[in-house]
C-alpha positions as CSV (number, residue, x, y, z in Angstrom):
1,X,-14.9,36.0,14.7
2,X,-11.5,35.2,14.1
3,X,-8.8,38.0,13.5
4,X,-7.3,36.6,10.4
5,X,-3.5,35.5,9.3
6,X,-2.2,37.9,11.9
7,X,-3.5,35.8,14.6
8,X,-1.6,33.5,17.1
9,X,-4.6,31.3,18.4
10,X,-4.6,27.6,17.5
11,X,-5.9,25.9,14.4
12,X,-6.8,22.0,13.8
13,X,-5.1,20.2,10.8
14,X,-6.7,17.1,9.4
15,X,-7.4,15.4,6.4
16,X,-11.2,16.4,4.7
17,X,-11.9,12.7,5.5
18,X,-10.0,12.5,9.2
19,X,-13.2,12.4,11.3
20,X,-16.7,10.7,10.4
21,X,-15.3,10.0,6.4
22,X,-15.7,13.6,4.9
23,X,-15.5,17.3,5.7
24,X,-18.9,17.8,7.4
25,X,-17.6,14.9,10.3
26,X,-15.0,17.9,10.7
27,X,-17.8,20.3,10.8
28,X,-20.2,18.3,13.4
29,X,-16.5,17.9,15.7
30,X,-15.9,21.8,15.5
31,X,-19.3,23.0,16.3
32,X,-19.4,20.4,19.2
33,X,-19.6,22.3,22.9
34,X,-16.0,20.5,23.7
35,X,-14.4,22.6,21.0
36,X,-16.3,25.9,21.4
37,X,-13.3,28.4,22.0
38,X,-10.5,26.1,21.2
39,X,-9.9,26.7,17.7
40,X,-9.8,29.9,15.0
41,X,-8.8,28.2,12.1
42,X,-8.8,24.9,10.5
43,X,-6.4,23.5,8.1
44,X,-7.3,21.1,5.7
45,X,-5.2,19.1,3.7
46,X,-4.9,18.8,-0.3
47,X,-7.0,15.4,-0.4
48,X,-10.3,18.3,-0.5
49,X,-9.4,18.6,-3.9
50,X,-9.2,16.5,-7.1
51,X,-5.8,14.7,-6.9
52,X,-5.1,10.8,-7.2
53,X,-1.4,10.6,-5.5
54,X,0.2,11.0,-2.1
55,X,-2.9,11.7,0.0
56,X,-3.8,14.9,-1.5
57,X,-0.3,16.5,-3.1
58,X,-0.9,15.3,-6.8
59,X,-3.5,17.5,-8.1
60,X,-5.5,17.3,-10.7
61,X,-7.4,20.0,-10.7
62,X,-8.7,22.5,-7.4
63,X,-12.2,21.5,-7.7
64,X,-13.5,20.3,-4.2
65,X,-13.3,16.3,-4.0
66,X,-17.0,15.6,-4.5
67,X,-16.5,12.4,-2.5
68,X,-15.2,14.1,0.7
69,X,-16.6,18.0,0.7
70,X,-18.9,20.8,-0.6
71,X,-19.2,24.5,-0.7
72,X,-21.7,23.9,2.0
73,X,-19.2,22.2,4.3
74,X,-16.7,25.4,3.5
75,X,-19.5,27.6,4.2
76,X,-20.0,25.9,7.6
77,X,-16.7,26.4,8.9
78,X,-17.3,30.1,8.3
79,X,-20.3,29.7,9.8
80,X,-18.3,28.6,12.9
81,X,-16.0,31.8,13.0
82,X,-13.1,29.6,11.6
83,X,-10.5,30.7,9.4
84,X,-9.5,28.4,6.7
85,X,-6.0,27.6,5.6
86,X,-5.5,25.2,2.2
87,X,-2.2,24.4,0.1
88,X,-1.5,25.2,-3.0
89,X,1.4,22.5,-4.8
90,X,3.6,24.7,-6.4
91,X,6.6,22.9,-7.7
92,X,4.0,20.1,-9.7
93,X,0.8,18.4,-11.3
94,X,-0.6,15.1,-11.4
95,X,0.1,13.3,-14.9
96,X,-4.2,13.3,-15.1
97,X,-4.0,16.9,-14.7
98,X,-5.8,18.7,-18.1
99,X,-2.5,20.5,-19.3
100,X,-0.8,17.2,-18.9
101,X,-3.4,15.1,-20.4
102,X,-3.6,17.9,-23.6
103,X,0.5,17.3,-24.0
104,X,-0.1,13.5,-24.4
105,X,-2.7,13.8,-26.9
106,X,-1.6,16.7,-29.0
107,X,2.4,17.0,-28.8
108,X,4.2,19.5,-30.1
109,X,0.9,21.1,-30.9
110,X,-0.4,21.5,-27.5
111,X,-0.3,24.7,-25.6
112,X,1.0,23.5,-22.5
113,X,4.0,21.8,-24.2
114,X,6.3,24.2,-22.0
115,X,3.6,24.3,-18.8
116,X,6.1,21.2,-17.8
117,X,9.5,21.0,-17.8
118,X,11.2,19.3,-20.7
119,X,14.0,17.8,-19.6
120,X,15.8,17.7,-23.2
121,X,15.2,21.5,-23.8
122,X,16.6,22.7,-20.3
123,X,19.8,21.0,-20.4
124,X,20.3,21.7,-24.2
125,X,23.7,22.8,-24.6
126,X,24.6,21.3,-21.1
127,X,25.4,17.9,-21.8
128,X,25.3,14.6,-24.3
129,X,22.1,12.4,-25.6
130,X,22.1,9.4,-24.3
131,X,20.8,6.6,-26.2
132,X,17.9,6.4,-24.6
133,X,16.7,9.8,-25.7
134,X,17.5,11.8,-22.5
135,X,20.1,14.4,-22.1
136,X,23.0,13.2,-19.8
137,X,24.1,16.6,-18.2
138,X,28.1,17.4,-17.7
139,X,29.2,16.3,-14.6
140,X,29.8,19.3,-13.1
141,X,26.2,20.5,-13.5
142,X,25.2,17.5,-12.3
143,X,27.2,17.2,-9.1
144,X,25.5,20.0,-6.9
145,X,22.0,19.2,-8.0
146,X,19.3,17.7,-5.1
147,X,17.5,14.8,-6.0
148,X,14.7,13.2,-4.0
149,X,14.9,10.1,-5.4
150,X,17.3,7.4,-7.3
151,X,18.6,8.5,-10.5
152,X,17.3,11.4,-12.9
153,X,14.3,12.7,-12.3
154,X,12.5,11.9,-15.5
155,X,9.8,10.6,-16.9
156,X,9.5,9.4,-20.5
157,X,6.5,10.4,-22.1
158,X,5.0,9.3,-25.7
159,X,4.1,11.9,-27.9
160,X,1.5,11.1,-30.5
161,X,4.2,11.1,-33.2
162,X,5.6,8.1,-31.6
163,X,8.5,10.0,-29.4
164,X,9.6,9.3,-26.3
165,X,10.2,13.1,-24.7
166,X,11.9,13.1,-21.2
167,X,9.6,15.7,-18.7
168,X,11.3,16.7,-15.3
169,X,9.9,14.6,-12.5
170,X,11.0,15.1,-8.8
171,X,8.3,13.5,-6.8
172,X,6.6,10.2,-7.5
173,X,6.1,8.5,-10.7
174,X,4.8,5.5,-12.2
175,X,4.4,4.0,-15.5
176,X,1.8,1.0,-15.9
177,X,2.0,-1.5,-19.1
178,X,-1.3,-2.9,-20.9
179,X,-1.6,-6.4,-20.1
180,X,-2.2,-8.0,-23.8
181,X,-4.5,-10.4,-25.0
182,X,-4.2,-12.6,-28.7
183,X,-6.5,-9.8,-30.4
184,X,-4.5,-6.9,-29.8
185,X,-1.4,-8.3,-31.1
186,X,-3.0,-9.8,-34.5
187,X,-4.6,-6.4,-34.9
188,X,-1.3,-4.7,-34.7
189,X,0.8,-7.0,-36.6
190,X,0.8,-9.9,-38.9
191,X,0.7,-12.9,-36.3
192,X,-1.0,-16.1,-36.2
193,X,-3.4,-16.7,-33.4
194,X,-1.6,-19.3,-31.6
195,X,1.4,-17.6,-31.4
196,X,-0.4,-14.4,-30.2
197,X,-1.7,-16.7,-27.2
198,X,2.2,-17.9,-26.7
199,X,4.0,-14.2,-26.5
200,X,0.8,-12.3,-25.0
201,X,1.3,-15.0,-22.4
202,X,4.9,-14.9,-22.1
203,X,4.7,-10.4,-21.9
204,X,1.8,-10.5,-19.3
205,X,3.7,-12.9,-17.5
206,X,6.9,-10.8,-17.5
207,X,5.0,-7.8,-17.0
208,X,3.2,-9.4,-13.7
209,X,6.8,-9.7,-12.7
210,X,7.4,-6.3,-12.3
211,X,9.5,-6.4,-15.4
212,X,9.7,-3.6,-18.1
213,X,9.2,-4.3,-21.8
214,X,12.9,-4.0,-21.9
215,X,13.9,-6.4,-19.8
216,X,11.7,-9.3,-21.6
217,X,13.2,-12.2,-22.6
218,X,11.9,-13.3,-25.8
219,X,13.4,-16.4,-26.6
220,X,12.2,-18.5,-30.0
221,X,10.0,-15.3,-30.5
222,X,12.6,-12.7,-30.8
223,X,11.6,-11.4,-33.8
224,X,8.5,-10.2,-32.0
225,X,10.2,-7.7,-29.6
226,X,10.1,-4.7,-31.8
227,X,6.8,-4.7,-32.4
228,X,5.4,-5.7,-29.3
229,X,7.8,-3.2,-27.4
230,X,6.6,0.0,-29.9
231,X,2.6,-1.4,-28.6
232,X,3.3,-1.3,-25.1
233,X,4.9,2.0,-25.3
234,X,2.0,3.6,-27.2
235,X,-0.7,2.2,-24.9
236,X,1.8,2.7,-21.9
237,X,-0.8,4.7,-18.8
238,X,1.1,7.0,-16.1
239,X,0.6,8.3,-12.6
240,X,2.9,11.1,-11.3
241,X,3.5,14.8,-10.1
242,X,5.0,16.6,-13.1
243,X,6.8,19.6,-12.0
244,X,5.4,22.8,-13.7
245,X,8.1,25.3,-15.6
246,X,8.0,29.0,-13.8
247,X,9.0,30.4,-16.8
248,X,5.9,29.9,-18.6
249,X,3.7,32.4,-18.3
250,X,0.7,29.8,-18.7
251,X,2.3,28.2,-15.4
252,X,1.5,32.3,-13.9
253,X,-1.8,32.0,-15.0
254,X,-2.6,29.2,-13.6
255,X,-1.2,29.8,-10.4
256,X,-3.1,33.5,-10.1
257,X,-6.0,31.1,-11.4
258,X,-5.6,28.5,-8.2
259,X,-5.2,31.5,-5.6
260,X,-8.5,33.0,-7.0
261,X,-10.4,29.1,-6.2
262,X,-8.7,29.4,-3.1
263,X,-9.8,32.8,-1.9
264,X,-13.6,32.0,-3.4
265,X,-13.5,28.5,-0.8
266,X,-13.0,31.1,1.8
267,X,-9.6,31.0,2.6
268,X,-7.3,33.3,4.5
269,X,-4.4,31.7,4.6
270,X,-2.4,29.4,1.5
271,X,0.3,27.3,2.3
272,X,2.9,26.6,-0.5
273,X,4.1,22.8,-0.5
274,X,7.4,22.3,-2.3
275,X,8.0,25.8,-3.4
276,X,11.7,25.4,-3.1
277,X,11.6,23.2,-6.1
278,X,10.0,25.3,-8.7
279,X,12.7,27.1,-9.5
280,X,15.5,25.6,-11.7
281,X,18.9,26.4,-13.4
282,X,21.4,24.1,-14.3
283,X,24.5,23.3,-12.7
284,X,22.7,24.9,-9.3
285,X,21.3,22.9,-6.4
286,X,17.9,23.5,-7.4
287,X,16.3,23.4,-3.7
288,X,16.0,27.0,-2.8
289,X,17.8,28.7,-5.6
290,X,19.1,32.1,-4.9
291,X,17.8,34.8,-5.8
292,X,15.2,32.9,-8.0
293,X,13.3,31.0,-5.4
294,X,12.4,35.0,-3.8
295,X,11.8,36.0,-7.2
296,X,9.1,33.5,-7.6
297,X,7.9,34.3,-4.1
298,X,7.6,37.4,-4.5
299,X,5.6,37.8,-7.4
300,X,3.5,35.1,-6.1
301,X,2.8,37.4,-3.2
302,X,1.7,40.3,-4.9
303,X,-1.0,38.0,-6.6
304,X,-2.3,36.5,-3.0
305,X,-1.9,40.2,-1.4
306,X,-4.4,41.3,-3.8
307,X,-6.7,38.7,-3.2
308,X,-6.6,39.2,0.8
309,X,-4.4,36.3,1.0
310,X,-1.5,35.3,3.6
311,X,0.9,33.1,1.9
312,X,3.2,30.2,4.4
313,X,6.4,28.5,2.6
314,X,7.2,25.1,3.5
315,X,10.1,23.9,3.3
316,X,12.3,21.2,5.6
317,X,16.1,23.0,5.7
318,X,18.7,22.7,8.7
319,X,19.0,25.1,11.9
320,X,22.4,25.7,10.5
321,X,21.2,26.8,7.1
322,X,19.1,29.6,8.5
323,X,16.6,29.2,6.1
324,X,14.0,29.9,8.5
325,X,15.3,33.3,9.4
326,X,15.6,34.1,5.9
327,X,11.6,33.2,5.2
328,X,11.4,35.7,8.3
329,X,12.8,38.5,6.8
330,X,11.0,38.2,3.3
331,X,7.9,39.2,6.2
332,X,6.3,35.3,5.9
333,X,5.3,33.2,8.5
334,X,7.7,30.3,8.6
335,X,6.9,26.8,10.2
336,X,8.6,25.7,13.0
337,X,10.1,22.5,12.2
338,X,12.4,22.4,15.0
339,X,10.0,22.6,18.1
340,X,8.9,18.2,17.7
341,X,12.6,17.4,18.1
342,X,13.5,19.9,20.9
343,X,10.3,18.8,23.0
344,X,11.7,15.1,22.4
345,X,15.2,16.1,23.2
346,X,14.3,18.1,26.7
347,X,12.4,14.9,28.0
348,X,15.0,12.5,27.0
349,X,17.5,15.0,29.1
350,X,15.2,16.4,31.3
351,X,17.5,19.8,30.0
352,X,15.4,22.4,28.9
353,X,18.2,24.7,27.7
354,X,18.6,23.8,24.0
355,X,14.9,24.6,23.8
356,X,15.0,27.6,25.8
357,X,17.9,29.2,23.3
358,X,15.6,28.3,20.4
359,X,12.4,30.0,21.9
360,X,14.1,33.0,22.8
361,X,15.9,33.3,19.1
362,X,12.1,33.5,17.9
363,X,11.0,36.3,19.9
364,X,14.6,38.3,19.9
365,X,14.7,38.0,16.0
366,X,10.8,39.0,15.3
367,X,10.4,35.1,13.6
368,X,6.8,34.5,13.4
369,X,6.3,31.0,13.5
370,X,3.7,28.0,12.8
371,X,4.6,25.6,15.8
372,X,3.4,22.3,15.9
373,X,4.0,18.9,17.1
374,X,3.0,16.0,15.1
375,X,1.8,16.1,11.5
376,X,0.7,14.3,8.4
377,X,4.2,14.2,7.4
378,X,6.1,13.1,9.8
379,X,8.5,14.2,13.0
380,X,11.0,16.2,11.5
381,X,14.5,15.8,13.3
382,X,17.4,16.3,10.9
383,X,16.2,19.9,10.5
384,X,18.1,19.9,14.0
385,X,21.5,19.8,13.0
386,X,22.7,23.3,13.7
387,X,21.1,23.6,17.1
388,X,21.2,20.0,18.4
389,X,24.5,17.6,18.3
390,X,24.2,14.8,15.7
391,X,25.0,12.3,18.3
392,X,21.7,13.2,19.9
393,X,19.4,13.8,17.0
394,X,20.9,9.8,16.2
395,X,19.2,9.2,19.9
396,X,16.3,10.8,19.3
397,X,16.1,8.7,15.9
398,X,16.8,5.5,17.9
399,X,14.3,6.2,20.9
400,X,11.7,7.1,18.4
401,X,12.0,3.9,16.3
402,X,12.3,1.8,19.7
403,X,8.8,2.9,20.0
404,X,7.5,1.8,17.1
405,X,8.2,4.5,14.5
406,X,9.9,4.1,11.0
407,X,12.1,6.1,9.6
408,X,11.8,8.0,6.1
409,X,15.7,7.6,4.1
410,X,16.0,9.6,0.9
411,X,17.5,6.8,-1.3
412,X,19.1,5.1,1.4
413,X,21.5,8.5,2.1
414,X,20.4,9.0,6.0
415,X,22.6,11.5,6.6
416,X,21.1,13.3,3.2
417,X,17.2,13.5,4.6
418,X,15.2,11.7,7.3
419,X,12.7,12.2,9.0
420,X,10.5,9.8,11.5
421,X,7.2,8.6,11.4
422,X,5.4,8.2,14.2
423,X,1.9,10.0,15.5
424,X,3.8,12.1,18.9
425,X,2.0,10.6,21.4
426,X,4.1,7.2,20.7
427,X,7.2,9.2,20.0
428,X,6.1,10.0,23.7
429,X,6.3,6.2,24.8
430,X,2.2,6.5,24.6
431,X,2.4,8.7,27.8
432,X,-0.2,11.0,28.7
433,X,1.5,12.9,31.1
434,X,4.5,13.4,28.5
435,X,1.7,14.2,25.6
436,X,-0.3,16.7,28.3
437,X,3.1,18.6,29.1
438,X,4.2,19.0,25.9
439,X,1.1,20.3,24.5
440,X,1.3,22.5,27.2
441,X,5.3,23.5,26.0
442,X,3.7,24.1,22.3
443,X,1.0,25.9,23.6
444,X,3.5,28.5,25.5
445,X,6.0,28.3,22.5
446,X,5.9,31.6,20.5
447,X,4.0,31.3,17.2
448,X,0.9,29.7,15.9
449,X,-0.2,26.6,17.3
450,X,-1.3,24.1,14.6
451,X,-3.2,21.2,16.0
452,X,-2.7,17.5,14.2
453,X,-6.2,16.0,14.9
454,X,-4.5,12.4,15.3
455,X,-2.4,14.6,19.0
456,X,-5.5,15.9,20.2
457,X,-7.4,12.6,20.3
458,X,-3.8,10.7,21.5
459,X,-4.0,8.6,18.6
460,X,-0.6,5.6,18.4
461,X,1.1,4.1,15.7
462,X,-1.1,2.5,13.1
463,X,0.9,0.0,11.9
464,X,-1.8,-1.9,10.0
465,X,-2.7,1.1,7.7
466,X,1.2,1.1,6.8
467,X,0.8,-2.8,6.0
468,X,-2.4,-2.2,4.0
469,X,-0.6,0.5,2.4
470,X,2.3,-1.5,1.2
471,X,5.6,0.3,-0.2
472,X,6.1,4.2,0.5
473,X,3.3,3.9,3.1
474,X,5.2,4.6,6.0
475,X,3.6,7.9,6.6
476,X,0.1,6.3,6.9
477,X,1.1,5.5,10.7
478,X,-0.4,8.9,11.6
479,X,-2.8,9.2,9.3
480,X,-5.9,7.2,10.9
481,X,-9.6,8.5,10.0
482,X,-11.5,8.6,13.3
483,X,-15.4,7.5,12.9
484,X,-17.8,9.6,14.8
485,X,-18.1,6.9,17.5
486,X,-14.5,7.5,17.8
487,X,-14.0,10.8,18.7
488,X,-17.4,10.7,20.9
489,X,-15.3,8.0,22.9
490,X,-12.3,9.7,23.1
491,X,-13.6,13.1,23.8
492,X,-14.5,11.3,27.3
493,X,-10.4,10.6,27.6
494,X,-8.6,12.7,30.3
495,X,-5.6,13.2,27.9
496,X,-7.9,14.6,25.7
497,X,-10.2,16.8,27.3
498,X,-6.5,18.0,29.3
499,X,-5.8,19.3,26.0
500,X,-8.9,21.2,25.4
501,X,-8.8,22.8,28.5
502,X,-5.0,24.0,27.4
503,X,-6.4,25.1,23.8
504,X,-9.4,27.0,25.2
505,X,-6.8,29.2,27.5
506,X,-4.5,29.6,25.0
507,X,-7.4,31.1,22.7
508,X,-8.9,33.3,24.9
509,X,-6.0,34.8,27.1
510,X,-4.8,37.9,26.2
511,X,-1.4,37.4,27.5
512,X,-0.5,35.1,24.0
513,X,0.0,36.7,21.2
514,X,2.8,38.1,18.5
515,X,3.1,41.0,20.1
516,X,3.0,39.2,23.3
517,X,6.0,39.0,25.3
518,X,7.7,35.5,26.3
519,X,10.0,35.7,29.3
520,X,12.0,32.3,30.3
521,X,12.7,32.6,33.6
522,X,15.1,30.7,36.0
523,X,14.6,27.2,37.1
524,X,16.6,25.2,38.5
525,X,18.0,22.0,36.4
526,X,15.8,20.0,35.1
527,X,12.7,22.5,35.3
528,X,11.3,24.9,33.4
529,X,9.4,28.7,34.2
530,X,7.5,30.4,31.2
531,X,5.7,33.7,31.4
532,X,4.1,35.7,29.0
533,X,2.5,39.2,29.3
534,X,0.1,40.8,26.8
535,X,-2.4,42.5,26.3
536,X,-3.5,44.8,29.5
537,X,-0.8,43.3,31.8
538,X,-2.2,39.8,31.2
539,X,0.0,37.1,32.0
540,X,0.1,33.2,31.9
541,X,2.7,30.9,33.5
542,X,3.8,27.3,33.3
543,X,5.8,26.0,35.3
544,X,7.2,22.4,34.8
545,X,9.6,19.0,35.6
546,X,10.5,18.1,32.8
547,X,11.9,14.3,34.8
548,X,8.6,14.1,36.0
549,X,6.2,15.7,33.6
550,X,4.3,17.3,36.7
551,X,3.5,20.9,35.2
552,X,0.8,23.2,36.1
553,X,-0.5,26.3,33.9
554,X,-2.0,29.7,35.5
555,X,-3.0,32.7,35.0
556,X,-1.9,36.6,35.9
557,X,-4.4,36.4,38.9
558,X,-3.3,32.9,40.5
559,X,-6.1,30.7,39.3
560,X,-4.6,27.3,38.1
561,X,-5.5,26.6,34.6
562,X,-4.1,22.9,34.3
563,X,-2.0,21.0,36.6
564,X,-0.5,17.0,36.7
């Protein structure tokens, strides 16, 4: 059986639907003979549940997807020894979530008309009303505030008494118009028929434009545009992820609520997406506020400790900010963003030393880590500034997109946010000798190796699911669902059974572990020399070239694990 958050041994990540369409294709792969011994955990993304946007990270509510899983599918994983890890979205809901639904119906009235945060009441005092019906906050408030997209983060929602209230709105948004036919407009107004026909036309057509109700020009039937406007806006639909106020105590409830579902699907571990949002104050940054953000943490913790949960932040900050060594000390795992880029950077060089300084910073400092390599999100690299020149995270960039990757701007500011997308192996140039070695480099990194499915079966660049997916689908270039013919063809792969065998050492050999020791030892340029000792003197050793790619892994008593 597993041993639990405290354990070092490897988990898999993938969507519910990455292999075979739902969770049970996950099951079928996991209690294949190939992957007996390999894994201990398995970490499924928030698609399992009811959500509509972003793959998973708009949720509507934490019932299971019944489209993609069941409680029979959970049940099977434990079956299988497997630990589970799931998300909980912390910073925000979907727009179709129940507490966001009640607000739009009932108002003022509803319950939850504080469960979000309104943007009008949080900057009251703290600025000027804008025409519009938003509050324009003072400049100076404004200035040191992180936004993660154009412009304030608002969206403006109508209340049933025919307000428009501004709600705070980080993440994605989107606000769709009803297209109009003759009918609705003579039941709404006094309008003859044929002139419905003429300005229903002349809004749809607007509309179909991509214009808003604003922007309409009305022409011979201006006298129209008050009307028709105040319809549009009452029928008006919305998609988004609503961030949720910490403050309210409903917000608390819900949260100790989401834990709870978590802990009955069998999970052991819970990792919080966007938790350095949640916590807001004007005229602060309000990414990571201090002390607030380890307030909310904290109490947070003493709800998943009592359940027999393990919480993991996530959050993307720079080397240099030492956020990571901060998440350390609060006595959380952290994730190790930094490990893609090094890997990247030490081939490129063939100069393992930047890498070197950053694995022995985890073991000196007692930083217990989640390392991985690719992900659903992307290849994080400006989280390397700090530890890695900017001229070469620029290369890495360049070398990356050369090969067919894209890069993720926030608003266009590059040097605010980026990060690359692209599965690894084609960050790799589609190499299996690079993809073998650095798995085998993750595998010896301290931490806890997390697994993207897409790596283990050495999936490329899917630039026809970006295509399909159309604007903001850049990250769907890692994201291809495997059918079970697939993965029964790629499991015959060299690259991929490679890895297994690597996985299946790493899980059962006692010299890994946290309270393992990692000694670097010298090699001469261009090479590297890793050796850890555990458990009852056990050791493990790679050895590699990084010009070359030629490694080979062993064990304490000589016998050769893996070697290219």
């Amino acid at each position: 059986m597993a041993d639990g958050p405290a354990s070092a041994r490897p988990m898999l990540n993938l969507y519910p639907d990455s292999v075979g369409g739902r969770l049970a294709g996950a099951v079928s792969l996991l209690a294949r003979p190939e992957l007996a011994g390999v894994f201990d955990a398995v970490y499924v993304l928030p698609s399992l549940f009811h959500t509509d946007l972003d793959r998973g990270f708009s949720v509507i509510d934490y019932g299971l997807d019944e489209r993609l899983a069941t409680h029979d599918d959970l049940a099977a994983l434990r079956d299988l020894g497997l630990d589970l890890k799931l998300d909980v979205v912390l910073n925000h809901c979907s727009v179709l979530s129940p507490q966001f639904q009640d607000l739009l119906r009932r108002g003022d009235a509803s319950p939850y008309r504080d469960f979000f945060v309104d943007w009008n009441r949080f900057w009251a005092g703290h600025g000027e009303m804008t025409d519009e019906g938003y509050v324009q906050p003072d400049p100076e408030l404004l200035a040191p505030m992180f936004f993660r997209k154009p412009g304030l983060p608002i969206l403006m929602v109508r209340f049933p008494d025919g307000r428009d209230v501004p709600y705070w709105n980080t993440f994605y948004q989107e606000v769709v118009y009803p297209r109009l036919d003759p009918q609705d407009l003579m039941a709404e107004m006094p309008i003859q028929y044929g002139t419905a026909r003429e300005v229903a036309a002349l809004v749809n057509a607007a509309l179909d434009a991509g214009r808003a109700p604003r922007e309409i020009e009305w022409g011979a039937y201006e006298r129209y545009r008050e009307p028709v406007t105040r319809l549009l806006a009452d029928r008006r639909r919305y998609l988004g992820q609503m961030d949720v106020n910490v403050r309210s105590p409903l917000v608390w409830d819900f949260y100790e609520e989401t834990l709870r579902t978590l802990a009955g699907y069998g999970a052991s571990i819970v990792r919080l997406d966007a938790f350095a949002y949640a916590s807001k104050v004007p005229g602060r940054r309000n990414f990571l506020n201090e002390p607030e953000t380890w307030e909310v943490l904290g109490r947070l913790r003493g709800i998943a400790d009592g359940l027999g949960l393990s919480l993991l932040p996530e959050i993307h900050a720079t080397y240099a900010e030492g956020v990571h060594e901060r998440i350390a000390r609060e006595g959380y795992l952290t994730y190790d963003f930094f490990l893609p880029g090094l890997i990247l950077d030490a081939f490129e060089r063939a100069d393992a030393s930047t890498l070197e300084r950053w694995a022995g910073e985890v073991v000196e400092r007692g930083i217990r880590t989640v390392t991985m390599l690719g992900c659903h999100d992307g290849i994080p690299l400006l989280d390397l500034e700090g530890l890695v020149p900017t001229e070469r995270i620029e290369a890495l960039v360049g070398t990356v997109v050369e090969r067919g990757g894209h890069v993720k701007n926030l608003h266009g500011q590059r040097e605010t946010y980026y990060q690359v997308n692209a599965t690894y192996h084609s960050a790799l140039g589609a190499d299996d000798r690079s993809l073998l070695l650095a798995r085998a480099i993750h595998l010896f990194m301290p931490g806890r190796p997390q697994v993207w499915y897409l790596d283990l079966f050495a999936g490329t660049n899917d630039h026809e699911a970006v295509a399909r997916a159309g604007v903001g689908g850049h990250k769907e270039i890692n994201r291809t669902n495997l059918t079970a013919e697939e993965v029964e063809r790629r499991l015959a792969w060299p690259v991929v059974r490679d890895q297994l065998t690597l996985l299946r050492f790493r899980h059962a050999s006692p010299a890994f572990g946290f309270d393992a020791r990692l000694e670097i030892l010298p090699a001469p340029p261009g090479r590297l020399a890793w050796r850890w000792t555990g458990e009852g003197g056990a050791t493990a050793l790679l050895e590699a070239d990084l010009a070359t790619r030629s490694f080979t892994v062993s064990d304490g008593e000589g016998n050769v694990v893996l070697a290219q």
